[in-house]
N, C-alpha and C positions, 0 to 999 in steps of 0.2 A: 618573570617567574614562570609562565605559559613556555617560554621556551626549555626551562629547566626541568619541567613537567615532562613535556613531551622525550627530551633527553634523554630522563627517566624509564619513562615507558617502551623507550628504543632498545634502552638495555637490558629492561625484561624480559624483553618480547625476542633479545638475541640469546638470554639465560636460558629461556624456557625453550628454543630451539635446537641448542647446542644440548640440553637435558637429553631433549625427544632420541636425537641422531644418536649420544652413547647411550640410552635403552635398546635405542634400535640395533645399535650394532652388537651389543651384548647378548641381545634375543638372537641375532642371526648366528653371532658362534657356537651357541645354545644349542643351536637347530644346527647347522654344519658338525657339530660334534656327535649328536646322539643319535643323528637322519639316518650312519649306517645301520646302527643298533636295529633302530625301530624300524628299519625298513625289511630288516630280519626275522624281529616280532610279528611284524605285518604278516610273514609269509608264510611265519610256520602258526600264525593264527587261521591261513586261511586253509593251512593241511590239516590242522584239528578239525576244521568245519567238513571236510570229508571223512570220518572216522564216524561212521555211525555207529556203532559200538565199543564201547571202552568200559568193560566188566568189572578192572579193579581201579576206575576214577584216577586210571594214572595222569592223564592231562587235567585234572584237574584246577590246579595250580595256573596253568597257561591263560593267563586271562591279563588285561590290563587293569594296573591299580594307581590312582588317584592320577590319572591321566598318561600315567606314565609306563613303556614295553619296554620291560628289561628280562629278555628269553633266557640270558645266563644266569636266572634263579630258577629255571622251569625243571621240572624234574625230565631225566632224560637228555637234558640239553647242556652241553659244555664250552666255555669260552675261554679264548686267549687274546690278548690282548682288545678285551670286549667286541670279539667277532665270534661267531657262531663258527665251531668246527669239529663237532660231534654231534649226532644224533644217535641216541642207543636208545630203542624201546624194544629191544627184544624178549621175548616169552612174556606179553602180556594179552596176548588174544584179543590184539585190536582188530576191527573190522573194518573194511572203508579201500581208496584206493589212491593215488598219486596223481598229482597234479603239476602243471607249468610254473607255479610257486616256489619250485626248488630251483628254477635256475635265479633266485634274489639270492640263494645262499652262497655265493659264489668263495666263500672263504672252508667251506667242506672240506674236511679229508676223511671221516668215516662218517656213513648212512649204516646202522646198524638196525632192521627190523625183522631178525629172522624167529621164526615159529609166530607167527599171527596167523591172521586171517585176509590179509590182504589181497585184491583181485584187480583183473583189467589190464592194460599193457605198462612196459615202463616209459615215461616223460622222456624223449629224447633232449628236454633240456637235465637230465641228470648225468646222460653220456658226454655233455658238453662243460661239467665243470672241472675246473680246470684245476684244482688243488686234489681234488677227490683221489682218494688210494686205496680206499676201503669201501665195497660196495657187500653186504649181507643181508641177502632178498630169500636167502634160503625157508625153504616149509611155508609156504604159503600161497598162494593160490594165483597168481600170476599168470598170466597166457598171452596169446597171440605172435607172431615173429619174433626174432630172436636179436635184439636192438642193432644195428649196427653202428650206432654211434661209439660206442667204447673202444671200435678200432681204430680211431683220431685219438682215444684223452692217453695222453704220455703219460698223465701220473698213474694212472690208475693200475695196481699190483694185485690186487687180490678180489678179484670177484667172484661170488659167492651165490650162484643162482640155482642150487640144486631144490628138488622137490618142490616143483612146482609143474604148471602147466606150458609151458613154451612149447610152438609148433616150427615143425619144417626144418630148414638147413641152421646153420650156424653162419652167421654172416661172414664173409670170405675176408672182407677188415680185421676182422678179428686175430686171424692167422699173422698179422703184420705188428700185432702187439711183442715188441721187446721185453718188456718192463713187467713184467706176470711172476709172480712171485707160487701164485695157486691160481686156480680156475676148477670151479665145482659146478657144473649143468647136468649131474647124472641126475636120472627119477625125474625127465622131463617127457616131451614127447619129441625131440630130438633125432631125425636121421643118422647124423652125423657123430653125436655125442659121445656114439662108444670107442671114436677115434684120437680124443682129445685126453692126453694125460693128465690128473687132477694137478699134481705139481710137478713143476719148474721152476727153475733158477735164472732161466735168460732166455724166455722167448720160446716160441716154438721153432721144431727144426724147419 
């Protein structure tokens, strides 16, 4: 009987393990499936945390609920195939400035925050995204060089940096861009700027 006992207890004790592994493995696909998501939430939670200003509570919304970051309800924020690939907060007089958080957005194609208040340089990880085609940084308060990383990103078509603060030349990368559809830097403080035609169809000459 002690042996039937123990038998018993053998095959419990293999129930209760074989239980544990498919929890386990159901938690991990759990987490493989929504770790892009939230790693997204993550990011553009930590660019809320530079916006010291936000007069009409548009990030409001941007918060985590009931443990869970799903950015494609946030206002301003648009998703396809539950990846983040628009950001448009424009004309709401945010304040604050840009961070290395936006190279986690790697699924971009428009960053739209023109007419704020925004300042300080731009994140050469936002010249480095690689889906990115829409850049509108226009009316806002911007400075420092003039990035040269957007003369590597091949997607990128239509950047949008006028009226703002940028100093000095225009990065010579730049001139190597194909793919420009428009390019706006006037009302900077630009050398160079009064040389560059707002739009084109293929590239400079």
């Amino acid at each position: 009987m002690y042996g039937l006992w123990g038998f018993e207890r053998l095959k419990l004790k293999m129930m209760v393990v074989m239980l544990l592994m498919l929890v386990l493995s159901l938690f991990e696909q759990n987490m493989s499936f929504s770790s892009p998501l939230n790693s997204e939430g993550l990011a553009l939670l930590r660019f809320k945390q530079r916006v010291v200003s936000d007069p009409f509570s548009a990030l409001s919304n941007w918060k985590e609920i009931d443990g869970e970051i799903d950015p494609c309800s946030w206002f301003g924020v648009e998703c396809s195939d539950e990846k983040v690939v628009i950001l448009n907060l424009k004309d709401l007089c945010l304040v604050g400035n840009l961070g290395p958080e936006f190279g986690k957005l790697e699924n971009l194609k428009s960053i739209i925050l023109r007419n704020n208040s925004f300042s300080g340089s731009i994140p050469q990880e936002i010249g480095e995204l690689k889906e990115l085609e829409l850049l509108d940084l226009g009316f806002n308060n911007f400075s420092g060089p003039f990035p040269s990383d957007f003369g590597n990103n091949l997607s990128l078509t239509t950047p949008l940096l006028d009226n703002n603060e940028f100093l000095g030349n225009l990065a010579p990368e730049i001139y190597e861009v194909k793919m420009l559809s428009e390019f706006q830097v006037d009302e900077n403080r630009l050398t160079d700027a009064a040389t560059i035609p707002s739009c084109k169809t293929s590239g400079f000459p």
